[in-house]
C-alpha positions in Angstrom: 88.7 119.8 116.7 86.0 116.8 117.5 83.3 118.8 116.5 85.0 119.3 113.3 85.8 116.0 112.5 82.4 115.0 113.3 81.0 117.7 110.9 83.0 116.3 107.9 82.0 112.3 108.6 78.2 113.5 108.4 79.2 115.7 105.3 80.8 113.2 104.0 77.8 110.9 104.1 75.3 113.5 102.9 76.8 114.2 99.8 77.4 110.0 99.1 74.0 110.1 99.8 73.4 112.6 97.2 75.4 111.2 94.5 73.9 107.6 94.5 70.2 109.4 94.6 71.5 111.4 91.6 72.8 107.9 90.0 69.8 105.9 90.3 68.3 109.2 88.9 70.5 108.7 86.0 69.9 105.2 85.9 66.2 105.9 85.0 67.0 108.4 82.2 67.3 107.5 78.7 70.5 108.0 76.4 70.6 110.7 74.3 68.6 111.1 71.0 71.8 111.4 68.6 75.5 111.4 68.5 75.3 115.6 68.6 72.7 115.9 71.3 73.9 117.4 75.1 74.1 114.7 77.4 71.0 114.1 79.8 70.8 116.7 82.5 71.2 114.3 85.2 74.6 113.0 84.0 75.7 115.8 84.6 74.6 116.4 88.1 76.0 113.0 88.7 79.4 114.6 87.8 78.9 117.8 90.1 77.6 115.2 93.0 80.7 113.0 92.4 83.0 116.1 92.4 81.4 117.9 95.5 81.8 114.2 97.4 86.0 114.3 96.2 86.4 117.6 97.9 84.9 116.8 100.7 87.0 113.6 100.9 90.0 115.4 101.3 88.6 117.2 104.4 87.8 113.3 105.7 91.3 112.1 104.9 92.8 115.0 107.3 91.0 114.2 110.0 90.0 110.8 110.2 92.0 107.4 111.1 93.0 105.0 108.8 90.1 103.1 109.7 87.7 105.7 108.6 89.9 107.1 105.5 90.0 104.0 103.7 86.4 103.2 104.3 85.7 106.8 103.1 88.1 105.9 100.0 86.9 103.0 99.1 82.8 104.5 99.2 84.1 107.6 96.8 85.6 105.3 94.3 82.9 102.8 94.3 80.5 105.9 93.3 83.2 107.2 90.8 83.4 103.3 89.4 79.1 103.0 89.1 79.4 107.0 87.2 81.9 105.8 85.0 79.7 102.2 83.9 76.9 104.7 83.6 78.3 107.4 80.8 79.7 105.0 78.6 76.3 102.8 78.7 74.7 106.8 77.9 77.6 107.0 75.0 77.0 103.5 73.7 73.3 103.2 73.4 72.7 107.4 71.8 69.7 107.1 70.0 67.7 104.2 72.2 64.5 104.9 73.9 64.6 102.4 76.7 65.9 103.5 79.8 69.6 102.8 81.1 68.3 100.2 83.8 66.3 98.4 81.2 69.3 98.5 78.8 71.2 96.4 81.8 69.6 95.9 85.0 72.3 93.8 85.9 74.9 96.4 86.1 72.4 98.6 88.0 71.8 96.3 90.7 75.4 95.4 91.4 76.5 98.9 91.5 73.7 99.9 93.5 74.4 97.0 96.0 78.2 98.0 95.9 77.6 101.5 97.0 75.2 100.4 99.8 77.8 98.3 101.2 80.4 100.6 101.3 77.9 102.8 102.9 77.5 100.4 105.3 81.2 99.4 105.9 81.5 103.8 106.5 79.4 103.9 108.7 80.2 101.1 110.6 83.4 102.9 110.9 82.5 106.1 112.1 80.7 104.4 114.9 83.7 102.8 115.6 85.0 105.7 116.4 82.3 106.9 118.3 82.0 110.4 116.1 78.2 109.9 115.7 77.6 110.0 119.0 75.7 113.0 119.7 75.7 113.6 123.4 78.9 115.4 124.5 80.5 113.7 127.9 80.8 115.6 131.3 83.4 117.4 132.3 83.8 115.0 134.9 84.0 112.3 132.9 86.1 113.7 130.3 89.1 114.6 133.0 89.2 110.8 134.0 89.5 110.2 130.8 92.7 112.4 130.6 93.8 111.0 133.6 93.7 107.5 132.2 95.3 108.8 128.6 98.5 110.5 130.6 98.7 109.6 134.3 101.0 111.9 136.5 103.1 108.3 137.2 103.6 107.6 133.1 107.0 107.0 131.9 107.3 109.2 129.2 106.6 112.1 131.5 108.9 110.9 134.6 111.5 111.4 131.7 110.9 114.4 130.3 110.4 115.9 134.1 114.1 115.3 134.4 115.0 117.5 132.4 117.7 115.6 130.3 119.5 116.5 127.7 117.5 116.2 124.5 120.1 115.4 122.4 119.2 111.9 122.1 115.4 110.6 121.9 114.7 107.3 123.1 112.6 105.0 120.8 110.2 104.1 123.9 109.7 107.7 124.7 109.1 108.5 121.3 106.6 105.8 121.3 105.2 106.5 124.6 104.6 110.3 123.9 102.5 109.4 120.2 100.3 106.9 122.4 99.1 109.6 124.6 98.8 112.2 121.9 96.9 109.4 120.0 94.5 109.0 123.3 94.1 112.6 124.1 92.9 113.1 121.0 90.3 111.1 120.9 86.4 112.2 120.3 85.4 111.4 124.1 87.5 114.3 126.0 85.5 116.9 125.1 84.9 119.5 127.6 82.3 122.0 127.8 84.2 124.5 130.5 86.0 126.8 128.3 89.1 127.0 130.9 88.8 123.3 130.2 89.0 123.4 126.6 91.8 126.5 126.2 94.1 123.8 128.4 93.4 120.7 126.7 93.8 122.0 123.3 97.0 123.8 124.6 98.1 120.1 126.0 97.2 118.6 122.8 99.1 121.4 120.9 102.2 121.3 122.9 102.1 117.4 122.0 102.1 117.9 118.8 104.7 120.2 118.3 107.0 117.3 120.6 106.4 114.7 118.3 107.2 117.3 115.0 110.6 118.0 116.8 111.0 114.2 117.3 110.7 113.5 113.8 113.5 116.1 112.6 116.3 113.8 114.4 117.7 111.2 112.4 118.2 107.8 113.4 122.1 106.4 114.3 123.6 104.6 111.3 124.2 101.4 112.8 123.0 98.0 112.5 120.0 96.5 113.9 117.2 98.1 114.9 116.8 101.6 116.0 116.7 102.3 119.9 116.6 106.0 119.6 117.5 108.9 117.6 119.3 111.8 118.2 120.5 115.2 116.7 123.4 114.3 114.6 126.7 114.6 116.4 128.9 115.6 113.6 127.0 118.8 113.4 128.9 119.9 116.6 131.7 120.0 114.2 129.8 121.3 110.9 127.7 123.3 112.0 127.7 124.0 116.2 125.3 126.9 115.9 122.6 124.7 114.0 123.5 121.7 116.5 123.2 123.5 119.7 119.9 125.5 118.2 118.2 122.1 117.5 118.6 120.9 120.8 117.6 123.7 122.5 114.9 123.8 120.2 114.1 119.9 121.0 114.4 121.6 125.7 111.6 124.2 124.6 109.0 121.5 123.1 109.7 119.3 126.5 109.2 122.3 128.6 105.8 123.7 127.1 104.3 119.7 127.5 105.3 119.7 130.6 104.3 123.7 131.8 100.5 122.5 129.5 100.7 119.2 131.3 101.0 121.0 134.8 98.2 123.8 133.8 96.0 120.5 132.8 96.0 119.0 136.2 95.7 122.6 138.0 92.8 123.2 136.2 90.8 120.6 136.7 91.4 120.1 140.1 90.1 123.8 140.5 87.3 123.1 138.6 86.5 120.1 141.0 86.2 117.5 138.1 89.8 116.0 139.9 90.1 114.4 143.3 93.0 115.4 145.1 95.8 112.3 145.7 94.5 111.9 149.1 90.8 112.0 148.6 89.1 108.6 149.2 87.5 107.1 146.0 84.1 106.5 145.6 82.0 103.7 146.5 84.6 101.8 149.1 81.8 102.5 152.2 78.7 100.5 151.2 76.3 98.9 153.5 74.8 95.0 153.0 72.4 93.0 155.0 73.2 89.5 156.3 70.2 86.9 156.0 68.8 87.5 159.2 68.3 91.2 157.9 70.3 92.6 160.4 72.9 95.3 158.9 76.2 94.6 158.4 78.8 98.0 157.5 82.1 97.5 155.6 84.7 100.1 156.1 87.3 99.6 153.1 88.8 103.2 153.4 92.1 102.1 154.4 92.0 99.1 151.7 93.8 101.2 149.0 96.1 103.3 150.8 97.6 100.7 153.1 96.9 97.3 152.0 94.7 96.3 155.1 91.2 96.2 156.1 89.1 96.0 158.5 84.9 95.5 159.1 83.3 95.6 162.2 86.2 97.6 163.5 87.6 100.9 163.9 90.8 100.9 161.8 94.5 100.5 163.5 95.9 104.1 164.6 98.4 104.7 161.9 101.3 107.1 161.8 100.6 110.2 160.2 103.4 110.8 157.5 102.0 112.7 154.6 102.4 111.3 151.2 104.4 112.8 149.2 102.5 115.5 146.5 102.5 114.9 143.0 104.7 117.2 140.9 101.9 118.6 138.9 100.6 120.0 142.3 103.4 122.7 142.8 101.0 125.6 141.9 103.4 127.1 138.7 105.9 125.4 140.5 108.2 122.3 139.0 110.7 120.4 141.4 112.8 123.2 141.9 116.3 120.6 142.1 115.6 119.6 138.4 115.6 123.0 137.1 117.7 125.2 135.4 118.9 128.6 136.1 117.5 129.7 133.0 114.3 127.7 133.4 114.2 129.2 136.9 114.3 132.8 135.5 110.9 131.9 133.3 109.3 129.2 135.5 106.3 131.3 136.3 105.8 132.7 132.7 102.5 131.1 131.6 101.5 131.2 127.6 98.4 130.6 125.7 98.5 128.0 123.3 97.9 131.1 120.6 101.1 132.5 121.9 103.7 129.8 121.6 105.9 130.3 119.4 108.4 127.8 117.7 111.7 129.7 116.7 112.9 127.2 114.6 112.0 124.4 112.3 114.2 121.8 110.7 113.7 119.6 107.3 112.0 116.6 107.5 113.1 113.5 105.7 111.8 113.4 102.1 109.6 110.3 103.1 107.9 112.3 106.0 107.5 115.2 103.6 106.1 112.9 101.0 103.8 110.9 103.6 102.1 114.4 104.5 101.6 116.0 101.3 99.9 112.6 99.2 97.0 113.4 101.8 96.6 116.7 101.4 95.1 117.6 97.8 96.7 121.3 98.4 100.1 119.9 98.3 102.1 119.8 94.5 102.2 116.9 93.4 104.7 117.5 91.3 106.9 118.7 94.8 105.7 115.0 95.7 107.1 113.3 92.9 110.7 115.1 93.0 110.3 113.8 96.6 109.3 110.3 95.3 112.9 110.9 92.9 115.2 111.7 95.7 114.2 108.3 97.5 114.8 106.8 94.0 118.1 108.2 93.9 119.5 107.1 97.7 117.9 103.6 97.3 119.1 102.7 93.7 115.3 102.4 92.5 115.5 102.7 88.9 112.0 101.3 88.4 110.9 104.2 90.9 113.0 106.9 89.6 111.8 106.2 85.6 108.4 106.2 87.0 108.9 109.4 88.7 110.4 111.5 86.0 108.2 110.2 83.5 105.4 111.7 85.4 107.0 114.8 86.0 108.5 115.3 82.5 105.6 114.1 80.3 105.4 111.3 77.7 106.2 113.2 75.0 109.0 111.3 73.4 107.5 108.2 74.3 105.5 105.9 72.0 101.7 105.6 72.9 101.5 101.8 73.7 103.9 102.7 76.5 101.4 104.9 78.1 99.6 104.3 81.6 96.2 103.3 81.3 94.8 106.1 83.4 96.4 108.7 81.0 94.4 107.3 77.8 91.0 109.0 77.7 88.2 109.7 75.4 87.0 112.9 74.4 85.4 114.6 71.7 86.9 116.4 68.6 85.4 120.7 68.4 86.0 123.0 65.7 85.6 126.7 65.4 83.5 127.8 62.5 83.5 131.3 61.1 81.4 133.1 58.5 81.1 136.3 57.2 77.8 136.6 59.7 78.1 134.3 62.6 80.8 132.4 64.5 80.0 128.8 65.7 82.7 128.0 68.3 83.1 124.3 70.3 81.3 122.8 67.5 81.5 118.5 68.1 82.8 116.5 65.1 83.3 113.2 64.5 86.8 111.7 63.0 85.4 110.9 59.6 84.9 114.3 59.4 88.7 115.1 58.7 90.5 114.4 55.7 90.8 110.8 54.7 94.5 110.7 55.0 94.0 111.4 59.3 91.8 107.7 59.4 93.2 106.1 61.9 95.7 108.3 63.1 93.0 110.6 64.6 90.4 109.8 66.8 88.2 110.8 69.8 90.8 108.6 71.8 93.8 110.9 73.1 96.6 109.5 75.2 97.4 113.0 77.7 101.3 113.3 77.6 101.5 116.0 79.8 103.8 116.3 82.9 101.6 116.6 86.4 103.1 120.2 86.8 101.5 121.3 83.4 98.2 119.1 84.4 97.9 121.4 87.4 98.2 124.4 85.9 96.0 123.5 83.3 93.1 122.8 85.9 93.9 125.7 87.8 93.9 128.3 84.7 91.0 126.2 82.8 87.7 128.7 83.3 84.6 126.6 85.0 82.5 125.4 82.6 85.2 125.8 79.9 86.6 122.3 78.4 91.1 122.4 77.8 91.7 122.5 74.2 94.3 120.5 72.8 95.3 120.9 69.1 94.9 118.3 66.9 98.3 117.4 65.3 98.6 119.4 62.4 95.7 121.8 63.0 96.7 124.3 61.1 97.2 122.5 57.6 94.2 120.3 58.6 91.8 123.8 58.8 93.3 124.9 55.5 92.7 121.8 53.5 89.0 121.9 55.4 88.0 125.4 54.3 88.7 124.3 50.6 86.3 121.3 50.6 83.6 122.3 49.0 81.0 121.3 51.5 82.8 123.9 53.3 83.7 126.8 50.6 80.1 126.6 48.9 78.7 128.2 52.3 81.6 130.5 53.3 82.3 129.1 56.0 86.1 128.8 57.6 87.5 126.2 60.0 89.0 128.4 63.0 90.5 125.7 65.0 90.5 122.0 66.1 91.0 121.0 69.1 90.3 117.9 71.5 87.7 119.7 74.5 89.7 118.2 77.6 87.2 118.2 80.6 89.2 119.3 83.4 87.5 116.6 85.7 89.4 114.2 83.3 92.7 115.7 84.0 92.0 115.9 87.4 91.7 112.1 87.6 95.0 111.2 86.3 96.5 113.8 88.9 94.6 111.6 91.6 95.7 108.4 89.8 99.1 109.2 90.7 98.3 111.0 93.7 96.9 107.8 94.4 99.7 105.4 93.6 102.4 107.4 95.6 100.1 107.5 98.7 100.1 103.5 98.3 103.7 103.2 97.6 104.2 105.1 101.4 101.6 102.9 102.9 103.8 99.9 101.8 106.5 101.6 102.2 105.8 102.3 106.3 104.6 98.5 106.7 108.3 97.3 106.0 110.0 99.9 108.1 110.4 99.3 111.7 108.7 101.7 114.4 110.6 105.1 114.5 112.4 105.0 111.9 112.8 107.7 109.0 115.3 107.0 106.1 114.5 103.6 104.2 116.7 100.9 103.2 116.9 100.2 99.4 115.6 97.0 100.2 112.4 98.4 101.7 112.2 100.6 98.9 112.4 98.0 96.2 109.7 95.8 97.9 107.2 99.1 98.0 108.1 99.8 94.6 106.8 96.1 93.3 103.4 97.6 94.0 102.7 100.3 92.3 101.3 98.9 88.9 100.1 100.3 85.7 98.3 98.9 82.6 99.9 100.4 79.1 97.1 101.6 76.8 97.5 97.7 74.8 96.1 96.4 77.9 99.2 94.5 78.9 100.4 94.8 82.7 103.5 96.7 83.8 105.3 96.1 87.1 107.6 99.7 88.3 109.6 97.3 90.3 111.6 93.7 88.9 113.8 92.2 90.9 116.6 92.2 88.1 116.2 96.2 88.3 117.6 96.3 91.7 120.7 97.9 92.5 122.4 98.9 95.6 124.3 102.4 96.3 127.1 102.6 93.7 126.1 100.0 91.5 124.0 100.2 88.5 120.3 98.4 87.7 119.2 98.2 83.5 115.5 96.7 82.7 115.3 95.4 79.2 111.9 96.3 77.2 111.1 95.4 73.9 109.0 98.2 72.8 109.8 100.4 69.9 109.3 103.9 69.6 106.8 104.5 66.7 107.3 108.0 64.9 103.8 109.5 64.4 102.8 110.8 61.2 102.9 114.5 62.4 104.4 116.4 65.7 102.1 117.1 68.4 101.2 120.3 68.8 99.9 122.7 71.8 
């Protein structure tokens, strides 16, 4: 799992590498000769650079901290930001022979400089986290570690070796248990034994599957903040089968942390990277010399076992009663008075971590659902948003809930000024021509190549109305390479009246089709724009929650709502969240506007 992370820091960085060489290359190149020429070659490796560094961000975001993620974040968009400057200075200067950095060397020394720092500020934070360290720790070194991470004396595992009923989670064991998951985790224990590894990855594993069982129990509804929480008690009534499953469900995770937790401790204590309890630790004999250079010996064995000691002297006879043995040092053995009948029957089963299996899993709350899926790019993100909706709907949002099903519906019925800014883009206008010979398909036009009657109402400027669900499966089904064709409203009269100009009918030539050429990258960013806004709406969303807890407040939720922003395509700002739009459960929350939906002079078309 280290290694892996470690891998995709340095991938990471290779491929930013890549992508700013590939800008500065583009930076040097000169704009295209006319208005129908291809774009430079090395615009377009900018693109594939910028898209192979995405991809790989998502592998980042999985494993890194938040440290690293946003520093990773904050690099990719910078690069994104300096490749966006850079092909509209291309589409605005067509036909110039000076190259883009003498066309404005400002721009390419501040985004040149911005990249570098965020390369900096990156790295900076990978080395915080020590994952460019090369040189792999002993094995030695690497148990103290674990020693230090989860002592045999820690809290959290003094209560879960009393085997209580785990009906109700405390909120300081809860705590306690993602603290050492958090530190066992880290880069440093890394052992190169594999008995070693198979039983700290099963430790880590078992940890893990604790703290997913924690957060399927539901915190009390009571005032104040939350001390624990629990499985809910009314399902002894409602459902007794799905209560008493949960809990036993909630014994099973506690007893595999403990059994990996024992098989930890056995193992390296066989492996001799762990003193045994009564083993003296090092460096307590030492000898020193006195100014006269003759030898003086201090004896501090006693020092930490008994509180005394003594130099010069043999140490006080002391009654021999042996200390009492840890419980990880039973052999396979737990304290047998703390044990069940039916854990007694399977005490000496041991499983690999391969071989644990987890017989049942509960729903998560929707914001837990919704806080793993906005960081992984495999999730739906429509599934995200219809998360984002039920939130909407227990906390009264109506800000968050218009928001929501806008994005999942489409903006079809709504006028274009009301669009976000990140779903207005520009792309270019292709027919298909036919003749009796050839075909000439993904032919570029320009707007004043349509009928006079479509000035103004056409353009290379298109305002995507499309819900995220369809967005997705546009990408997905698009062919690589190929462009998403949207029809121009009206295509089909608009290719008739065409084929009868006579610039047209003199040379037997036929319009086929005409269509906007959609690059899927461009779709792809306004999936990530809102991919983007509901992974910030969480982060705020967290940071007014208290510690532990699950379900928010519609307070909470109104503040996290206030910012997410948007821009509408006539530049003017749009908060999701007022505070007149705020309702609480069973009340109702209206938001005035004063825009006015503007019927367009034909129906779109797909």
């Amino acid at each position: 799992m280290v290694q892996d992370e470690q891998d995709a820091y340095r991938m990471f960085l290779r491929l930013a590498q890549a992508s700013q060489n590939q800008l500065e290359a583009g930076w040097l190149a000169t704009p295209a000769a006319s208005a129908d020429a291809d774009v430079p070659a090395t615009v377009a490796r900018v693109q594939v650079a910028i898209e192979n560094l995405r991809d790989q961000l998502g592998e980042v975001l999985l494993a890194a901290p938040p440290a690293v993620g946003s520093a990773a974040q904050d690099l990719c968009r910078v690069v994104r930001y300096s490749a966006g400057t850079q092909i509209k200075l291309h589409i605005q200067n067509r036909g110039r022979t000076e190259r883009l950095v003498d066309l404005d060397p400002q721009a390419f020394r501040l985004h040149m400089t911005a990249i570098r720092v965020a390369r900096e500020v990156y790295i900076q934070a990978v080395r915080q986290r020590r994952a460019s360290i090369a040189a792999a720790p002993s094995d030695a070194a690497s148990a103290i570690r674990v020693m230090r991470a989860a002592p045999a004396d820690a809290a959290w595992l003094t209560t879960l070796s009393q085997r209580m009923r785990m009906n109700r989670i405390p909120h300081t064991l809860d705590r306690d248990v993602r603290e050492a998951l958090d530190r066992l985790s880290r880069p440093d224990i890394r052992f190169a034994d594999p008995e070693l590894v198979a039983a700290h990855q099963g430790l880590v594993a078992a940890l893990v599957h604790l703290v997913d069982e924690f957060d399927g129990t539901y915190a009390p509804d009571a005032p104040g903040p939350v001390k624990y929480t629990e499985v809910p008690p009314e399902w002894k009534w409602t459902d007794p089968s799905l209560y008493y499953q949960t809990v036993q469900v909630l014994s099973q995770a506690r007893d595999t942390v403990l059994a990996r937790y024992e098989e930890m401790m056995n193992v390296m204590s066989s492996t001799g990277n762990l003193p045994a309890p009564q083993d003296p630790p090092p460096a307590q004999n030492f000898n020193v010399t006195s100014g006269d250079n003759s030898p003086v010996n201090v004896n501090a064995a006693f020092a930490t076992g008994s509180g005394t000691a003594h130099a010069g002297a043999s140490p006080a006879s002391q009654p021999s009663t042996p200390a009492p043995g840890a419980w990880y040092r039973s052999t396979g053995r737990l304290d047998r008075g703390l044990r069940h009948r039916h854990h007694r029957r399977h005490r000496d089963r041991v499983l690999r971590p391969d071989q644990v299996t987890w017989p049942f899993r509960r729903e998560l709350q929707p914001l837990d659902r919704l806080e793993r899926g906005v960081l992984d790019d495999s999730t739906s993100l429509a599934g995200l948003l219809r998360h984002a909706l039920i939130i909407a709907g227990h906390a009264s949002s109506e800000p968050l809930q218009t928001w929501a099903l806008n994005e999942l519906k489409g903006y079809a019925n709504h006028p274009e000024t009301a669009f976000p800014d990140y779903r207005r883009i520009r792309v270019p206008i292709q027919a298909d021509f036919l003749s009796a010979l050839q075909r000439f398909p993904g032919e570029t036009i320009s707007a004043v190549h349509l009928p006079d009657f479509t000035r103004g109402k056409i353009s290379e400027d298109i305002a995507i109305y499309f819900g995220v669900g369809q967005l997705e499966s546009l990408i997905s089904r698009t062919p690589e390479g190929a462009p998403v064709r949207i029809s121009l409203p009206g295509a089909a009269e608009l290719q008739v009246l065409m084929s009868a100009e006579e610039s047209y009918r003199s040379r037997g030539i036929v319009i086929g089709d005409l269509y906007w050429a959609v690059s899927p990258i461009a779709l792809q960013d306004i999936v990530d724009q809102v991919r983007t806004r509901l992974t910030q709406f969480v982060a705020e969303l967290r940071s007014t929650m208290p510690t532990g807890a699950h379900r928010p407040t519609p307070d909470q939720v109104h503040r996290a709502v206030q910012h997410i922003n948007i821009t509408t395509g006539d530049n003017s700002p749009v908060t999701l969240a007022a505070p007149m739009a705020y309702a609480e459960s069973g009340s109702t929350a209206t938001a005035a506007t004063g825009t006015t939906v503007r019927s367009r002079w034909w129906p779109w078309r797909r």
